[in-house]
C-alpha positions in Angstrom: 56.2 116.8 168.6 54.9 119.5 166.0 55.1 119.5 162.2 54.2 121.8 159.5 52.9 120.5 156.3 53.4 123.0 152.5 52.8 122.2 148.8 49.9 122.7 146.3 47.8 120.2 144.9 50.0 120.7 140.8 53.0 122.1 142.2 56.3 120.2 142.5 56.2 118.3 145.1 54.6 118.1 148.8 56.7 118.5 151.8 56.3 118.1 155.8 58.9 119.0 158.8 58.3 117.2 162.4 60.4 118.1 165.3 60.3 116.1 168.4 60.6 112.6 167.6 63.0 110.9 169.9 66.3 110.0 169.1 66.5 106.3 168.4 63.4 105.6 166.2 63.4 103.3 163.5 61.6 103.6 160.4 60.4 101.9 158.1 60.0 103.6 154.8 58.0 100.6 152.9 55.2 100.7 155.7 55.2 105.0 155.4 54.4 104.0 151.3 52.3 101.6 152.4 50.0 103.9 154.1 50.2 106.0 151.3 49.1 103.3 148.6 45.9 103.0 150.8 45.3 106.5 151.2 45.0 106.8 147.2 43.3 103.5 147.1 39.5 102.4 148.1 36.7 101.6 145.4 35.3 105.3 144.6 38.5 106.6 143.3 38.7 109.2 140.5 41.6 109.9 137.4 44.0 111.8 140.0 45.3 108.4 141.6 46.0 107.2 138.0 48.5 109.5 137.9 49.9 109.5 141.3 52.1 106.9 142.7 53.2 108.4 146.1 56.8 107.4 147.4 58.2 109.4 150.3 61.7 110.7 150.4 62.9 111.6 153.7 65.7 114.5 153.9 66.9 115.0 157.3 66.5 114.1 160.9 67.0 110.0 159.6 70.4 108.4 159.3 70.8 104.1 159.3 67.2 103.7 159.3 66.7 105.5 162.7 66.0 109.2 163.7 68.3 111.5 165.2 66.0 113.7 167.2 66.6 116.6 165.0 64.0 118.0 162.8 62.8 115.0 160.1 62.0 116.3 156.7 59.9 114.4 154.0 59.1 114.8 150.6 56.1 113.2 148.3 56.6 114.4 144.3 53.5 115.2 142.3 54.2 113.7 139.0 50.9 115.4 137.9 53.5 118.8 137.7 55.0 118.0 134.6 51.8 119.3 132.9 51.5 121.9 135.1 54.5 123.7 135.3 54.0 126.9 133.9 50.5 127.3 135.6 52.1 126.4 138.7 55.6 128.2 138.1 57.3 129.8 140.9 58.5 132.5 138.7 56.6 135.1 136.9 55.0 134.6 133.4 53.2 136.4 131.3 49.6 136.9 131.3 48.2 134.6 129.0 49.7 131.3 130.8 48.3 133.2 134.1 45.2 133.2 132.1 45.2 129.5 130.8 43.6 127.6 133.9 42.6 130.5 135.8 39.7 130.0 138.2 36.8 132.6 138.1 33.7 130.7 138.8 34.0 129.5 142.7 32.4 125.9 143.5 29.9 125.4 146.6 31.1 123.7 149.3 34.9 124.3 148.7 37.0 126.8 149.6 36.9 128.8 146.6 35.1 131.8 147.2 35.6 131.8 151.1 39.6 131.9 150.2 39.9 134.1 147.6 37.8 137.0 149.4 39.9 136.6 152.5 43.4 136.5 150.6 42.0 138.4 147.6 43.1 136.3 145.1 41.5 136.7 141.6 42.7 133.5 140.3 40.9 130.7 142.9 43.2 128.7 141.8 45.6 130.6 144.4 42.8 129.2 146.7 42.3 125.5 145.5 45.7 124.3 145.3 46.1 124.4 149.0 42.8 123.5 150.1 42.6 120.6 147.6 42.4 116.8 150.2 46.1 116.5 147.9 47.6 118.3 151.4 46.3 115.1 153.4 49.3 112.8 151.7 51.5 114.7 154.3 49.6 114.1 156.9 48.9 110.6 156.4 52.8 109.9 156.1 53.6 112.0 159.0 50.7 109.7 161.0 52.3 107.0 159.5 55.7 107.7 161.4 53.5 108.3 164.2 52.4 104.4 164.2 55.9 103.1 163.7 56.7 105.1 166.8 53.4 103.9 168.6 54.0 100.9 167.6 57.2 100.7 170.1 54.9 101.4 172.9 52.4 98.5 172.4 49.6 101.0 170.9 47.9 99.8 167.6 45.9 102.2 165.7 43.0 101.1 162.7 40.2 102.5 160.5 37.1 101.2 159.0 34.3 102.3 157.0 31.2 102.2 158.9 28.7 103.7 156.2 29.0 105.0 152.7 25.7 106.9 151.1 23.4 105.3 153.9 24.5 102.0 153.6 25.6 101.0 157.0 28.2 98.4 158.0 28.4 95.8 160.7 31.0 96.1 162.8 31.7 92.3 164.4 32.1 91.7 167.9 35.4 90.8 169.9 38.0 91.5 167.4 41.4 92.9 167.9 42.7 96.4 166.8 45.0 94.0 164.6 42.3 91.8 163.0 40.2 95.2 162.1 43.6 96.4 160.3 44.1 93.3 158.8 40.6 93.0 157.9 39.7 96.7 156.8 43.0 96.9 154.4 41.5 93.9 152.3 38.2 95.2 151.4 38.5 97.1 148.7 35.9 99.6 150.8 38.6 99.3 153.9 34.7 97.9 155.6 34.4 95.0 157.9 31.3 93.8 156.3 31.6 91.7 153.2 28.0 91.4 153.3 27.1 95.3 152.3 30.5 95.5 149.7 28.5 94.5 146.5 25.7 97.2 147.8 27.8 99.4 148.4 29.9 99.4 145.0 27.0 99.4 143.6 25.6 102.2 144.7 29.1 104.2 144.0 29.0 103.5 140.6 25.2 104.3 140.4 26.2 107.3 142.0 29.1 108.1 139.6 26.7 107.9 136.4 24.5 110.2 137.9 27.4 112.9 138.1 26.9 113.3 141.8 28.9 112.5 145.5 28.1 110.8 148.3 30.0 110.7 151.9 29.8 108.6 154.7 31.5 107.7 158.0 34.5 106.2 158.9 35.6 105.0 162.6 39.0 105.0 164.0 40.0 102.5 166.9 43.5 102.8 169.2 44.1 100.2 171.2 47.0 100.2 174.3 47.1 103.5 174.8 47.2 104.1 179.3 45.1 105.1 181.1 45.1 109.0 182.2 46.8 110.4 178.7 45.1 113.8 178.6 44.4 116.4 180.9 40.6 117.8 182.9 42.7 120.5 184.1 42.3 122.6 180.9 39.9 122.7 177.9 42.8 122.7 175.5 44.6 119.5 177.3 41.5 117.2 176.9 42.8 114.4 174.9 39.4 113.7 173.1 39.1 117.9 172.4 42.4 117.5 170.1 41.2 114.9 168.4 38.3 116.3 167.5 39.7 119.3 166.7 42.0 116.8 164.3 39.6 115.0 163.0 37.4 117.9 161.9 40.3 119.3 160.0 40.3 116.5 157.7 38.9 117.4 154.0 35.0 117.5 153.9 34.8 116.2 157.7 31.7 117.8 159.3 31.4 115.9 162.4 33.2 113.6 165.4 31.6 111.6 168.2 33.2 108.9 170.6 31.7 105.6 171.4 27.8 105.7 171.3 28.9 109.5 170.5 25.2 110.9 169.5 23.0 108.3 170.4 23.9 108.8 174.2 20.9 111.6 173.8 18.6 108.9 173.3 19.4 106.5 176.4 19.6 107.4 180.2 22.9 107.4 181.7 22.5 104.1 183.4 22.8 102.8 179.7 26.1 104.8 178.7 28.1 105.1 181.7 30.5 102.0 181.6 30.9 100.7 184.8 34.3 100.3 186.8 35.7 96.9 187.4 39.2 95.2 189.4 41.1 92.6 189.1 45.2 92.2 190.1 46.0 91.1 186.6 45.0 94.8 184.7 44.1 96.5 187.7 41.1 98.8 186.5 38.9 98.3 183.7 35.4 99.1 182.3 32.6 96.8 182.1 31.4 98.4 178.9 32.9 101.0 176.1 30.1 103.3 175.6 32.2 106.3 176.2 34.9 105.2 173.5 37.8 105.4 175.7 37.7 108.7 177.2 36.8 110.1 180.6 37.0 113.6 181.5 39.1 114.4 178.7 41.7 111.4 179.5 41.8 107.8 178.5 40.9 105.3 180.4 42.8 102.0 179.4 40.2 101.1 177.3 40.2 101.0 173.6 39.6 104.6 171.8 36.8 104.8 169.5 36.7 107.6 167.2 33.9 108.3 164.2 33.9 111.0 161.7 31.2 111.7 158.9 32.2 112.9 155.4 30.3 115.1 153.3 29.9 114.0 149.8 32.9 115.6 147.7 31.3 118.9 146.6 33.3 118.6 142.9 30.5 117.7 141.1 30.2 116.4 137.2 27.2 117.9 137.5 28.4 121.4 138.5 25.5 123.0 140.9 25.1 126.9 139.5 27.6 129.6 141.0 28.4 133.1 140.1 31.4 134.5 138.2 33.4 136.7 140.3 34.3 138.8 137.5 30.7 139.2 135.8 28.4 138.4 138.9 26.5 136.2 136.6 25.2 133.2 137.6 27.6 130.4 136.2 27.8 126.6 136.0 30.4 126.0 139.1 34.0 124.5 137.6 35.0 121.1 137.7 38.6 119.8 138.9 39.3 116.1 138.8 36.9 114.4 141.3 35.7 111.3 143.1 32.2 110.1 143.2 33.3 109.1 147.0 36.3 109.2 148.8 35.1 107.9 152.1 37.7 104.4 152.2 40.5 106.7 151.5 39.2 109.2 154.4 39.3 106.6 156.8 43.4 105.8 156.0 43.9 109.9 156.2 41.8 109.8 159.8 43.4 106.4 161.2 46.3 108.5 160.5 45.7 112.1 161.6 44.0 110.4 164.8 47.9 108.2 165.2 49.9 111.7 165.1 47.7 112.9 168.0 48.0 109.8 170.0 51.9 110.4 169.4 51.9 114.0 170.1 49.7 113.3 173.3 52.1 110.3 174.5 55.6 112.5 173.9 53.9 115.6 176.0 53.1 113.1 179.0 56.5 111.6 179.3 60.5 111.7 178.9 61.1 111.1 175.5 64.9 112.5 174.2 65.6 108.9 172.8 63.5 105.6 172.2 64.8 104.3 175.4 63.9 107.1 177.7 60.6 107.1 176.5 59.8 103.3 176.4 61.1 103.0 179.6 58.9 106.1 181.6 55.8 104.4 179.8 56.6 100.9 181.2 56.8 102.4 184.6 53.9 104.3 184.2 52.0 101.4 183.5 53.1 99.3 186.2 51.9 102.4 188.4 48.5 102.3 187.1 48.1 98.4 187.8 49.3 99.0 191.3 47.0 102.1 191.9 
């Protein structure tokens, strides 16, 4: 499976292509919208989601509510475009529309300046449109077909917010990849821990008076996905490499660990290693997590535990000093629409982003022209591992 995502953050409309899905999928279009609400949902949220109410269209590769195996195509409007099209207009116009939102004074910690040198644009708004965290709706809708496909196979993917500005959540004990997704998508904070909400909030808004971001840390779990998806063979086949790679990707995402992730540095190895245990029901299984799922770059049958920290959204109302690119002089940065925290959302865009890998991973390891082909290799493959 491999997919392409286009579309600026004013323009028309966003669009995605994914080839590779088996033949035979259904979808459901009111749990792809679903995923979407969330996305632009989460206490922290700025004017932009006013505006937006994201539906997907799909335009090819579906017919009768399943796919055909042929490239699938979907589309997501930006209703935000009818005030925007002659900045955004595909054709020429004259110089003084060019003019009217042009973008001179680059912000820190965006793309501005870093884009427009390498393209040489001298409009960063060339820049911004594409690099704006608008591109992460595709994503989260093509991770979103990804789970209804994942789904068939028994593997359940959710997200939580484990910290916003310092604040740290608890994360209970013993429940199910289902009860966290249940759980997560009624906070208003998508957190597990009722108890830190009201702190939480409260520091958002405090934060959002000031003028100023703050970022945090979401976690991703997977649960059902067999043992041995993944590769030691080669760097670029380690399972937990990819999703790395994917999670970095991710708007203002800085940094990835698995399990105890950093705090392994702290412990000796007879704390993190989880030891191996047998019994003829599930055949092999860890005594422990520690190592969130992975083992020499492959899974191993237990559940996947994925974190990500987020950098405070560097859109500030209070713009941090920049220089004009057309002067040199130093210059209060520009200010798009922003969030005073985005960090609930960013946990639907990584529970998502971390779904397409899982998919992509599954559909490389086995036979997958249609649904059937594919459901049956994996039931057979997991009989195999029981009776290893």
């Amino acid at each position: 499976m491999r997919y392409l995502t286009a579309g600026e953050s004013h323009g028309p409309k966003l669009t995605a292509m994914i080839e590779g899905l088996p033949a035979g999928v259904p979808i459901d279009l009111a749990a792809i919208n679903q995923e979407l609400a969330l996305r632009q949902g989460g206490y922290g949220r700025g004017g932009r989601m006013k505006i937006e109410k994201d539906q997907v269209e799909i335009t090819s590769g579906l017919r009768h509510g399943a796919t055909l195996g042929s490239p699938l195509t979907m589309t997501v409007e930006n209703r935000d475009w009818k005030n925007w099209t002659e900045i955004m207009a595909i054709e020429d116009v004259e110089d003084k529309i060019k003019n009217r939102r042009r973008v001179a004074r680059p912000r820190p910690g965006h793309a501005d300046l870093v884009g427009g040198q390498k393209y040489q644009h001298r409009d960063l708004r060339n820049v911004l449109e594409r690099s704006s965290a608008r591109e992460t709706t595709m994503r989260v809708a093509i991770g979103a077909l990804a789970q209804e496909l994942l789904k068939l196979l028994d593997i359940e993917v959710a997200a939580h917010v484990t910290m916003i500005g310092g604040i740290a959540a608890a994360v209970p004990d013993n429940l199910t990849v289902g009860e966290m997704k249940t759980r997560a998508e009624a906070s208003p904070l998508y957190c597990l821990d009722p108890n830190v909400e009201e702190e939480m909030k409260a520091l958002i808004d405090e934060t959002k008076k000031k003028g100023d971001t703050i970022g945090g840390i979401v976690e991703v779990v997977v649960g059902g996905v067999p043992a041995g998806i993944g590769s030691y063979v080669q760097w670029d086949r380690k399972l937990d490499a990819r999703l790395a790679q994917a999670m970095v990707s991710i708007n203002a995402f800085k940094g990835v660990e698995f399990g105890v992730g950093f705090k392994a540095a702290e412990v000796p190895g007879s704390q993190v290693m989880d030891e191996i245990l047998w019994n003829e029901k599930d055949g092999y299984t860890r005594k422990s997590n520690n190592l969130g799922g992975f083992e020499g770059g492959m899974t191993n049958g237990e559940v996947l535990v994925i974190r990500g920290v987020m950098k405070p959204i560097p859109t500030l109302y209070k713009p941090l000093q920049s220089v004009d690119i057309d002067t040199k002089e130093p210059y209060l940065a520009s200010v798009e629409r922003s969030d005073s925290t985005a960090v609930p959302a960013a946990s639907v865009v990584a529970k998502n982003v971390v779904a397409t890998v899982i998919a992509e991973a599954m559909l490389e390891e086995f036979p997958c022209a249609s649904l059937a082909q594919l459901k049956t290799s994996v039931a057979e493959y997991r009989q195999a591992l029981r009776e290893f």
